[in-house]
NUFI-203107 format. One line per field, with one value per residue (C-alpha): residue in one letter; x, y, z. Coordinates in pm, 1 decimal, padded with zeros to 6 digits, always signed. Each point is the difference from the previous one (the first is absolute). Last residue first. Layout:
BEGIN
resn: A|...
px: X|...
py: Y|...
pz: Z|...
! end
This chain:
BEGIN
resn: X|X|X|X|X|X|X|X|X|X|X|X|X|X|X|X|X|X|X|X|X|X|X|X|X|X|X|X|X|X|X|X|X|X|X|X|X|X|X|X|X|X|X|X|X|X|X|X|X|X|X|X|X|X|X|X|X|X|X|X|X|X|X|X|X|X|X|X|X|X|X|X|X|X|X|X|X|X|X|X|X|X|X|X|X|X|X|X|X|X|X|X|X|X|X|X|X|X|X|X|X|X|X|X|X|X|X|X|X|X|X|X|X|X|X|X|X|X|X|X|X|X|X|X|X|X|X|X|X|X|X|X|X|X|X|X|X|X|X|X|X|X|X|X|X|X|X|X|X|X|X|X|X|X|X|X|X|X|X|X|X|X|X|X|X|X|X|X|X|X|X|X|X|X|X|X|X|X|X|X|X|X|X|X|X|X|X|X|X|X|X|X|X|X|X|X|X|X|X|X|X|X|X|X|X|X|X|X|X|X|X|X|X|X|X|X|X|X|X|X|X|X|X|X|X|X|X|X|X|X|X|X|X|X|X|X|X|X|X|X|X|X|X|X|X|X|X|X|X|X|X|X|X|X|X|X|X|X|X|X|X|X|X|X|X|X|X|X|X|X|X|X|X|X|X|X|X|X|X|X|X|X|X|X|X|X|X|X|X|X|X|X|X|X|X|X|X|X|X|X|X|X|X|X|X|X|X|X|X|X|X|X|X|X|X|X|X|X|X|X|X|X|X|X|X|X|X|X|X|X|X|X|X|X|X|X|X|X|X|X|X|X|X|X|X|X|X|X|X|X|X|X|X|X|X|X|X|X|X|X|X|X|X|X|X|X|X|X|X|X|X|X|X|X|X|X|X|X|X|X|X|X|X|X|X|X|X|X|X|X|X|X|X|X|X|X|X|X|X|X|X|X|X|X|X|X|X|X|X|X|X|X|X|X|X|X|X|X|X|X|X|X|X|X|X|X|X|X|X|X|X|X|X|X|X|X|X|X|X|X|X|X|X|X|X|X|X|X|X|X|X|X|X|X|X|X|X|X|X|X|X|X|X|X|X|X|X|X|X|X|X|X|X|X|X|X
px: -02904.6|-00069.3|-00105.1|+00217.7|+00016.4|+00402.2|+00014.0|-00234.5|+00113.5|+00387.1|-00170.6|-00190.1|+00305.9|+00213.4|-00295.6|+00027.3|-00086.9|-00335.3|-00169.3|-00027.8|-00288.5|-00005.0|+00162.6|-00244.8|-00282.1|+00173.9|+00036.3|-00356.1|-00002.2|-00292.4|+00180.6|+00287.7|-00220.8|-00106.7|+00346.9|+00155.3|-00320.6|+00145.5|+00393.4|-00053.7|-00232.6|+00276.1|+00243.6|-00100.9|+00154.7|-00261.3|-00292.3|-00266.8|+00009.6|+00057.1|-00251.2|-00219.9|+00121.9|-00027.2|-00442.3|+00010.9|+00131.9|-00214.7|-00274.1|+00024.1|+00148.1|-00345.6|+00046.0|-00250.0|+00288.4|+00270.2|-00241.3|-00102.3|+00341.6|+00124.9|-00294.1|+00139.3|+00356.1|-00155.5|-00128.6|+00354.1|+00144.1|-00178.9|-00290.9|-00093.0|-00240.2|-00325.5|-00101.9|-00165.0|+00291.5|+00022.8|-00381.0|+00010.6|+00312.3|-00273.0|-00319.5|+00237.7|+00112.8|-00392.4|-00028.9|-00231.6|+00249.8|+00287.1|-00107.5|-00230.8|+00255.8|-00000.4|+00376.6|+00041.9|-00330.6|+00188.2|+00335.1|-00156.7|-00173.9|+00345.5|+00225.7|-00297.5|+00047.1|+00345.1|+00017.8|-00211.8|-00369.4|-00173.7|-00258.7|-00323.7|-00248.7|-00130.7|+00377.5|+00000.0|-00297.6|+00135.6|+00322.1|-00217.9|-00163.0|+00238.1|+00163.9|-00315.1|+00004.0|+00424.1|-00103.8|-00366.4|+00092.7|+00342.4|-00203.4|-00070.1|+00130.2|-00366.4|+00087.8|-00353.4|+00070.1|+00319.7|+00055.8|-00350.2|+00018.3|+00272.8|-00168.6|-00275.6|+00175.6|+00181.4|-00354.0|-00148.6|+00248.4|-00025.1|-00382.1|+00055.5|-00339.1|+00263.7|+00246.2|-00292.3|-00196.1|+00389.8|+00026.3|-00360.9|+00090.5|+00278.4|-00127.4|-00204.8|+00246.9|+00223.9|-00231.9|-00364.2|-00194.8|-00378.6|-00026.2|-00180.7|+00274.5|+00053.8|-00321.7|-00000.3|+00249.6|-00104.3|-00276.1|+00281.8|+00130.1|-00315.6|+00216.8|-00191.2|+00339.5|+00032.0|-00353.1|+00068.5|+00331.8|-00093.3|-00307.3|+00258.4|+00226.9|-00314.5|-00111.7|+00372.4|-00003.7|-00375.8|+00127.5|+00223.4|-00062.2|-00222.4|-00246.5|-00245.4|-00164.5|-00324.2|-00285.9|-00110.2|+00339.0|+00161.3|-00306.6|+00031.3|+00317.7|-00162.5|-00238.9|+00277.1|+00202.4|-00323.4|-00057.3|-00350.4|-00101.8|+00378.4|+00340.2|+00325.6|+00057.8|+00133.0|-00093.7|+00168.9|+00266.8|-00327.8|-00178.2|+00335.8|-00011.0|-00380.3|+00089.0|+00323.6|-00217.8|-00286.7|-00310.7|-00290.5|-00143.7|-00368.6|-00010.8|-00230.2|+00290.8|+00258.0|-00227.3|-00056.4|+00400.1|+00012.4|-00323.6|+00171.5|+00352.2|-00153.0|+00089.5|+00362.9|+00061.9|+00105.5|+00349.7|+00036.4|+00390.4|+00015.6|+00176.8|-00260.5|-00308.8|+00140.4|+00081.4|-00409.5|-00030.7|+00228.9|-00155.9|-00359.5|+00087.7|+00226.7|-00362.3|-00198.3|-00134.0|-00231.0|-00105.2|+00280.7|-00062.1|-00042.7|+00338.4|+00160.4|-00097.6|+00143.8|+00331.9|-00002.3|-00086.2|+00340.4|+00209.4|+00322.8|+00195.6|-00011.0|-00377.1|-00045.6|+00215.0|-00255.7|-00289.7|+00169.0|+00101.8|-00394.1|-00141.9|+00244.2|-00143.4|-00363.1|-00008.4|-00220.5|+00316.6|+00060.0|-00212.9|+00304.0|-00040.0|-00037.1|+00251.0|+00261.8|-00109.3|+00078.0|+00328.6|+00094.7|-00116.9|+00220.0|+00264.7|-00093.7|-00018.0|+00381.4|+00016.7|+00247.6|-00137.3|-00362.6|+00093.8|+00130.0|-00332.9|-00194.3|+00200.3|-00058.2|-00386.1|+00056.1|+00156.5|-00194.9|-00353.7|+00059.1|+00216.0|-00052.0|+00312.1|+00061.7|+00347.1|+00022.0|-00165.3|+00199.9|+00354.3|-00164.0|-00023.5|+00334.1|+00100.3|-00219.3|+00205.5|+00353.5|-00074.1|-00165.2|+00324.7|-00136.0|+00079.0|-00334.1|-00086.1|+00217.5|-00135.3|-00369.8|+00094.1|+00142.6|-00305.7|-00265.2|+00170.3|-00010.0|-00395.3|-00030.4|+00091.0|+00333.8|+00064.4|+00368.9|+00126.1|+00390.3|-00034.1|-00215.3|+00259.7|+00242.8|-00174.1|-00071.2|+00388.2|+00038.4|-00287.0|+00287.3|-00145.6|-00054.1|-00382.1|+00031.4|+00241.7|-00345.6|-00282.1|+00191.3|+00038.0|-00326.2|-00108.1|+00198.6|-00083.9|-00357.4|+00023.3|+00166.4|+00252.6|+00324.9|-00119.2|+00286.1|+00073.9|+00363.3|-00155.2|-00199.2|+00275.4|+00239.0|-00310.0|-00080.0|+00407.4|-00063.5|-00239.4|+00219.2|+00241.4|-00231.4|-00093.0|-00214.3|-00126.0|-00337.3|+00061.1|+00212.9|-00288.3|-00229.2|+00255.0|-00011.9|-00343.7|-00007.0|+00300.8|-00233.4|-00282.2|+00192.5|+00144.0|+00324.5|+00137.7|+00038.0|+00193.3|+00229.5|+00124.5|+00100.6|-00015.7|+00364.6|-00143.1|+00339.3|-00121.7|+00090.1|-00033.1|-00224.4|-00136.3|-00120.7|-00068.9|-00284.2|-00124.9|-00018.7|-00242.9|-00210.2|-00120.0|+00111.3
py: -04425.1|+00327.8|+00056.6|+00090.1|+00352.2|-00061.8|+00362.1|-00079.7|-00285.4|+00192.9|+00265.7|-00279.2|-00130.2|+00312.6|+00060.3|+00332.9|+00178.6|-00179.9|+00236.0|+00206.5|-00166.7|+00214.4|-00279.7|-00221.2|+00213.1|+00050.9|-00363.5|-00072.1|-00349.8|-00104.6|-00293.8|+00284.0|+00147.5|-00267.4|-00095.2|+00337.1|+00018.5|-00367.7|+00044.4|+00338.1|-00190.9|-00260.8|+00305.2|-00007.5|+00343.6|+00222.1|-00241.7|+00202.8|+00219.6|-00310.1|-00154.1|+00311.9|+00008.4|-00358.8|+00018.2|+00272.9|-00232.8|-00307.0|+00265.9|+00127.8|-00385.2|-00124.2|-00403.8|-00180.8|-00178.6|+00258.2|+00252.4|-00220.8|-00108.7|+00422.6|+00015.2|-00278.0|+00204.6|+00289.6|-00129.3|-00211.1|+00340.4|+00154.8|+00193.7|+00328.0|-00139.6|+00020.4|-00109.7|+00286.7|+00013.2|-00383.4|-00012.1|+00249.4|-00184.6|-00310.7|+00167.4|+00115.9|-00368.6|-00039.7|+00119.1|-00246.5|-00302.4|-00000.4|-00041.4|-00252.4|-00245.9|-00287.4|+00016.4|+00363.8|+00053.2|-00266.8|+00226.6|+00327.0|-00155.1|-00172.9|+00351.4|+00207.2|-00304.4|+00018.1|+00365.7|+00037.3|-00009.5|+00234.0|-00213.5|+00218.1|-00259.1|+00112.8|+00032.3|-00398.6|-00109.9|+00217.0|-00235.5|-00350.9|+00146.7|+00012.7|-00288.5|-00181.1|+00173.5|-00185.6|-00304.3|-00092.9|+00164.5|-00194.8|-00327.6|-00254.3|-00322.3|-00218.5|-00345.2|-00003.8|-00081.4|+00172.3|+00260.7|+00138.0|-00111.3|+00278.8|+00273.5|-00079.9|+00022.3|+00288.9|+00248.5|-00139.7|+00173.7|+00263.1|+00061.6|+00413.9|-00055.6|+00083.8|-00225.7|-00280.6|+00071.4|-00056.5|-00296.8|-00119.1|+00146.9|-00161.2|-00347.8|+00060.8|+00130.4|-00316.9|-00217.2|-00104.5|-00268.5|-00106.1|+00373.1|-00082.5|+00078.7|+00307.8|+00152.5|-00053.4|+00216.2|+00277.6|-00010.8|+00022.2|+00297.9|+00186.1|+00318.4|+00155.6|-00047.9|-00347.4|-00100.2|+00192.4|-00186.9|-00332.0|+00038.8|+00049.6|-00302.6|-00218.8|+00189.9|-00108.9|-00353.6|-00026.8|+00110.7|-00308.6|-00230.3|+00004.7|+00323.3|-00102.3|+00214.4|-00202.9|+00285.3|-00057.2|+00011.2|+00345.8|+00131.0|-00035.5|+00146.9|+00297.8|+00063.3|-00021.7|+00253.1|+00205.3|+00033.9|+00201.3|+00088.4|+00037.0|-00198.3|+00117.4|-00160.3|+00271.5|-00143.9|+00126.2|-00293.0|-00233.4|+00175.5|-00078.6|-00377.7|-00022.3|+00161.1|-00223.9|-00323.0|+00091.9|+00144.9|-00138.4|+00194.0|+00010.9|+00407.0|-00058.1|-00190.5|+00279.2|+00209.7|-00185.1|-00028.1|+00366.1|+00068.6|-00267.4|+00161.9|+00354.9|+00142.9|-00218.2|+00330.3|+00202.1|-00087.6|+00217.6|-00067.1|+00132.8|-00344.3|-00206.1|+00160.5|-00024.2|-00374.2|-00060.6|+00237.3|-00217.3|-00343.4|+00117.6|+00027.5|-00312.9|-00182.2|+00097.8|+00339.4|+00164.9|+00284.2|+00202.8|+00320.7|-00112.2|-00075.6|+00260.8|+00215.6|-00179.6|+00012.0|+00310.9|+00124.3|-00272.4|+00220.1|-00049.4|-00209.2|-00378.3|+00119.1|+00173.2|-00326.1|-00237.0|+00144.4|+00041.4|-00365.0|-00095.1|+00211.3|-00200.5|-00301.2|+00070.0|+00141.8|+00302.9|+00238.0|-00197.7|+00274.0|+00111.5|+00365.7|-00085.7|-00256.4|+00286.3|+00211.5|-00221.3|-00054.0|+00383.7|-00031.5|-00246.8|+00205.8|+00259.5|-00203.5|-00153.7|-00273.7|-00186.5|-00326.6|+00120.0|+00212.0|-00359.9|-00157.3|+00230.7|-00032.5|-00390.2|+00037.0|+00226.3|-00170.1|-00341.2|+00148.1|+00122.1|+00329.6|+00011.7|+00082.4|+00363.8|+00008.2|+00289.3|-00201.7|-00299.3|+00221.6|+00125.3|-00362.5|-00102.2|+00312.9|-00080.5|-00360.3|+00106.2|+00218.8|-00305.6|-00218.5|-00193.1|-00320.5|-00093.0|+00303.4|-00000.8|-00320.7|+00093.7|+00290.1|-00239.0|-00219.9|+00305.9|+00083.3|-00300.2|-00013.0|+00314.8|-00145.4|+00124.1|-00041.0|+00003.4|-00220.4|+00022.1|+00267.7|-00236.9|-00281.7|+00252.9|+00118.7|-00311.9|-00035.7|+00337.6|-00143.6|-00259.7|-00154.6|-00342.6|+00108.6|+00274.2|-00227.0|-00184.0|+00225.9|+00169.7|-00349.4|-00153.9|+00355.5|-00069.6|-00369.6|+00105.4|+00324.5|-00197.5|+00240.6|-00121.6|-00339.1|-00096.9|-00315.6|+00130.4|+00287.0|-00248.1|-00221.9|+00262.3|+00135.1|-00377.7|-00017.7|+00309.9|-00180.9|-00330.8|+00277.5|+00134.0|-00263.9|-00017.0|-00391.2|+00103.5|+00353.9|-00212.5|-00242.0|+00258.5|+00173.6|-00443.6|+00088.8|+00267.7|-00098.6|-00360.4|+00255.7|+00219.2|-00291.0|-00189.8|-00164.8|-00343.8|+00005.1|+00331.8|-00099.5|-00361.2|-00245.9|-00171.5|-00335.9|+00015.2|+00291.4|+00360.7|+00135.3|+00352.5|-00157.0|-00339.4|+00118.6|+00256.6|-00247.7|-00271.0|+00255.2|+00056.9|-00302.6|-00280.5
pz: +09839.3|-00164.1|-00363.7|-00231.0|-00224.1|+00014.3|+00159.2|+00250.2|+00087.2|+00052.8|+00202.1|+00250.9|+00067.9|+00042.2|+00283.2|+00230.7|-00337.9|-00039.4|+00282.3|-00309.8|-00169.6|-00327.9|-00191.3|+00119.0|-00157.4|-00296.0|-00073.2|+00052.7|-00211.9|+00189.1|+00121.8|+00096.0|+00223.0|+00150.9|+00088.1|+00064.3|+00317.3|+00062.3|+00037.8|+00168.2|+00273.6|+00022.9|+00044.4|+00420.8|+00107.3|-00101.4|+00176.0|+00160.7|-00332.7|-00231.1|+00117.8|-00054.2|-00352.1|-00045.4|+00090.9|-00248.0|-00278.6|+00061.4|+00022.7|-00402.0|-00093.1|+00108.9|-00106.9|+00192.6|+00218.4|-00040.7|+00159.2|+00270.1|+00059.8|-00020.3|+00257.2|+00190.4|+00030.3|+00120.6|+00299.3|+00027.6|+00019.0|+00290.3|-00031.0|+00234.2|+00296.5|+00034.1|-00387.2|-00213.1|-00285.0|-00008.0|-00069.5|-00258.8|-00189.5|+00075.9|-00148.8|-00316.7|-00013.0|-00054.7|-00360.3|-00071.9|+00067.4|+00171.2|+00380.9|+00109.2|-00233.4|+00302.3|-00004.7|+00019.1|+00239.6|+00241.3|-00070.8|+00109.6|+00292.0|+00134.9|-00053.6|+00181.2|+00287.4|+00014.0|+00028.1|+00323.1|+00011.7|+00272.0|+00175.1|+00028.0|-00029.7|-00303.2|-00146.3|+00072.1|-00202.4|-00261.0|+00011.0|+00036.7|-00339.5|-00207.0|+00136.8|-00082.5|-00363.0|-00146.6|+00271.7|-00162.6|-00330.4|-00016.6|+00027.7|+00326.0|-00080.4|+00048.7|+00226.6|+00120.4|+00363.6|+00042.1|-00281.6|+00057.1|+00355.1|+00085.6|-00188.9|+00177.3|+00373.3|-00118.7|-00099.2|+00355.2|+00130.1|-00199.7|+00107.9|-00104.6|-00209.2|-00300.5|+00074.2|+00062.7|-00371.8|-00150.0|+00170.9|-00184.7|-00374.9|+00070.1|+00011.2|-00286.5|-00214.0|+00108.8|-00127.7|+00203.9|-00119.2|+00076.7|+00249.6|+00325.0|+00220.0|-00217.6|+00045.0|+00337.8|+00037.5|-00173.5|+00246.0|+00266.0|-00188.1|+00051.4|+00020.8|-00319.3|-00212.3|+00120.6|-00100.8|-00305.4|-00077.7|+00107.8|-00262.0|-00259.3|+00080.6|-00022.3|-00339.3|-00144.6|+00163.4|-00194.6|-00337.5|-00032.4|+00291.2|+00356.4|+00106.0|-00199.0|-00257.6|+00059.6|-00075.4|+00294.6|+00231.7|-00197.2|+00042.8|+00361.5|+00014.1|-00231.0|+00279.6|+00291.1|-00168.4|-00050.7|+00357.5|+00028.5|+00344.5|+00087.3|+00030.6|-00158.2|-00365.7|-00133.4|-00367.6|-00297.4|-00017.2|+00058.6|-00266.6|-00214.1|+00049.3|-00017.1|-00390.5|-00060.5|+00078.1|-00242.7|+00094.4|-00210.5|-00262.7|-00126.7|+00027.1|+00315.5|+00102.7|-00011.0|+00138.7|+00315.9|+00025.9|+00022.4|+00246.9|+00255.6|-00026.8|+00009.7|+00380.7|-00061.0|-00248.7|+00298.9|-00060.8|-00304.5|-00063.1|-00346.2|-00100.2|+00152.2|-00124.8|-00397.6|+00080.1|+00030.7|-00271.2|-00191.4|+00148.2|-00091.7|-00385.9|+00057.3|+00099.3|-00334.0|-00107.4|-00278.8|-00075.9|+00178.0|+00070.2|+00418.1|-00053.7|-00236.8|+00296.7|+00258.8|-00211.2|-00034.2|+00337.9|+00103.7|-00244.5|+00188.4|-00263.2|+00123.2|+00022.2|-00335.4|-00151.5|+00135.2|-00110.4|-00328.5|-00020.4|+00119.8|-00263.4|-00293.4|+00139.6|+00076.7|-00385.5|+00030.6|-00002.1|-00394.4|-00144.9|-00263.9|+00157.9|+00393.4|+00021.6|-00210.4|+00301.9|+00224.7|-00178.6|+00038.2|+00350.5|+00094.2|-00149.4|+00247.6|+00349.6|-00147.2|+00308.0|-00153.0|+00031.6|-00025.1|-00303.0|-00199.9|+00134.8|-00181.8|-00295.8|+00031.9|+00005.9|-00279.1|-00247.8|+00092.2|-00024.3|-00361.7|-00131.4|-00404.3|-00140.5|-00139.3|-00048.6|+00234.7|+00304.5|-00036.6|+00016.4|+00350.2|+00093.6|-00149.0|+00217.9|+00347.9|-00021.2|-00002.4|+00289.7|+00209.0|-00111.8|+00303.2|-00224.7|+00023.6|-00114.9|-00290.6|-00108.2|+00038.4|-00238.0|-00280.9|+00077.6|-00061.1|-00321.7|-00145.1|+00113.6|-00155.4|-00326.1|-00176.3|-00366.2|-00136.3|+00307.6|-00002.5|+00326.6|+00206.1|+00001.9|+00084.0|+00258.8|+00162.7|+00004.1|+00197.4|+00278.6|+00084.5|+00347.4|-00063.3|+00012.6|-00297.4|-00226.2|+00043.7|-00038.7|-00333.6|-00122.1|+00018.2|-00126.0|-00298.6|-00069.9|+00030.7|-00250.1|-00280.2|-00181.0|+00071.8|-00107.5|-00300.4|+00116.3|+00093.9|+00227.8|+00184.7|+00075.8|+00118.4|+00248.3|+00102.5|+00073.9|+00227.7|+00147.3|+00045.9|+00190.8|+00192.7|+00200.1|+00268.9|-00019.8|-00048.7|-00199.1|-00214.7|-00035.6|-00125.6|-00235.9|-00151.1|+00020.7|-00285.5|-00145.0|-00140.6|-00072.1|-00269.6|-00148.1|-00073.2|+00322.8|-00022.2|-00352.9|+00098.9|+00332.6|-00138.3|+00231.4|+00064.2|+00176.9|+00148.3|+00238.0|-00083.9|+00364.3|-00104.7|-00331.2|+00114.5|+00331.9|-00100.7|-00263.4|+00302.9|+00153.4|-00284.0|+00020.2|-00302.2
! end
């Protein structure tokens, strides 16, 4: 009998009438029956594993438990793991390490720094795992200072000589604007492997030192005098770092000939992604003809390749030639382009036309805005701040329907702060339209701001609006 007909017999209740209890009575048999939820993605059978477990008496067994923690972690219900954790009388540190893990994966980021801190005052051994995952925890955040704190804690228990743990706190000093640190944690660093090179490689790219291309040859050398062979990611990210422009030494050209020997073809997988990167340096260095050629010769070519190669034409100013491949990459290779390759090309077609001094008029700020809105180029990062900036620089003062696709950008990725501004300027071009009233009262009444709309006195010109108020409703 496979597990699998187990799961059916007591979810569906077949005819057969299994008994839950007889098929599963041990410790191992919950143990991958939690597996098999996680397969099929449901929590409910794992919660039935938790009932099960509890019945048999196994509160207490430290595999079933961090089975469970990691799972009620991954469907997304960190709270249950720590329950699970809180019934445990003695906690290992690798219990602890999977009820953190949860809460990270849950970007519950604050959640996670005080089980962490909670660790640390019950005295539990930190390992490897506890503070490679800390380290990460600062990197999302960017916390320069906590990342410190667990550098420090690297530094006491020994565990900064683990590659692993050094490469998280490489990382997290460059995610957090301590690139000196993280150089110098590199060349402390007794021992390295590729991802070691990668983060420093990554490192380079984020503090925008363009006139690293000088040492592309000398870095690669030292990667294989340390026995280690340059990964995809790492010829990716010297080609991002590259200029590319042609001179004595051309270390774009180098790398696309290391690219050829050591066989990373330009075709499938990895390959498409390198072939889409050397496009982008050839274009970059206005060689786009060489990019070209590049992507003739390419195995397979998706739609990131394909754009990757209008893209390279918009920004050599060949749009013509730009149109004519978008056209044959729906044509002739029947590949729907995405809503990065219209959302960015439109981007770019628009800055194409500022540098030719055409003045845009309100239709076309209206169609950027709402390309970036659909292709999610604004939203994310904080980057609704770069378009209220935009829409404050534009040539022209904004019209309504500006406005109204930053309140859909806003509404889209869930900004409630600029969703609101962007109404009050509606409303301020707009006093006589009361759909504007109708949706400012509206998100303010999903937050439950009662006072807020109360205070809103362009409501008194609306006995509608008054009575919804009073009733506490929402507006329709």
């Amino acid at each position: 009998m496979t597990l699998l007909s187990i799961w059916k017999a007591v979810n569906l209740r077949s005819s057969r009438n299994y008994c839950y209890a007889t098929v599963v009575s041990s410790a191992e048999n919950l143990l991958d029956l939690i597996h098999l939820s996680l397969t099929h993605k449901s929590l409910k059978l794992t919660q039935q594993c938790h009932a099960r477990s509890l019945s048999l008496g196994f509160t207490q067994n430290p595999f079933l438990a961090t089975k469970l923690i990691s799972a009620y972690a991954i469907f997304g219900v960190p709270a249950q793991s720590q329950l699970v954790f809180d019934s445990l009388h003695i906690k290992s540190v690798y219990l602890w390490n999977s009820l953190i893990n949860g809460f990270v994966k849950n970007r519950a980021y604050n959640e996670a720094f005080g089980w962490f801190y909670q660790m640390c005052c019950h005295g539990v051994l930190l390992d490897d795992f506890t503070l490679a995952t800390m380290s990460k925890v600062c990197h999302e955040i960017g916390d320069l200072n906590a990342g410190k704190l667990i550098h420090g804690k690297s530094l006491k228990t020994g565990f900064v000589l683990d590659v692993i743990v050094a490469n998280s706190l490489m990382s997290m000093y460059s995610k957090c604007g301590g690139f000196g640190e993280c150089l110098k944690l590199f060349d402390e660093m007794p021992e390295r492997n590729v991802g070691s090179w990668n983060v420093i490689l990554s490192g380079y790219a984020d503090s925008g030192d363009r006139n690293f291309d000088k040492e592309v040859s000398g870095f690669v050398k030292d990667m294989q005098i340390e026995g280690l062979k340059p990964d995809a990611f790492t010829v990716s990210s010297l080609l991002t770092l590259c200029n590319g422009h042609m001179r004595k030494r051309d270390p774009g050209r180098e790398l696309h000939g290391f690219i050829v020997r050591i066989e990373l073809a330009v075709g499938s997988g990895t390959g498409v992604h390198l072939g889409c990167c050397l496009i982008d340096m050839y274009s970059r260095s206005d060689r786009v003809e060489v990019g070209r050629r590049v992507f003739d010769r390419m195995k397979s070519r998706n739609v990131y390749a394909w754009t990757a190669m209008v893209n390279g034409y918009v920004q050599n100013g060949a749009l013509e030639e730009g149109l004519v491949l978008f056209h044959e990459m729906q044509v002739r290779d029947g590949v729907e382009p995405n809503k990065v390759s219209l959302g960015e090309e439109a981007v770019s077609v628009y800055n194409k036309m500022l540098q030719l001094g055409n003045k845009p008029d309100m239709i076309t700020i209206v169609g950027v805005l709402s390309a970036c809105v659909r292709a999610g180029l604004v939203g994310r990062s904080g980057q609704l701040g770069q378009a209220l900036d935009y829409i404050k620089t534009m040539p022209m003062a904004p019209s309504p329907s500006v406005w109204g696709a930053l309140v859909n950008a806003s509404i889209i990725h869930g900004n409630s702060e600029m969703q609101d501004l962007a109404y009050r300027f509606l409303i301020q071009l707009e006093p006589e339209n009361p759909s504007n009233y109708v949706s400012l009262s509206n998100l303010h009444a999903s937050s439950r701001r009662w006072d807020v709309v109360s205070e809103d006195r362009d409501f008194v010109c609306c006995p509608y609006l008054w009575n919804c108020l009073l009733k506490k409703l929402p507006f329709r």
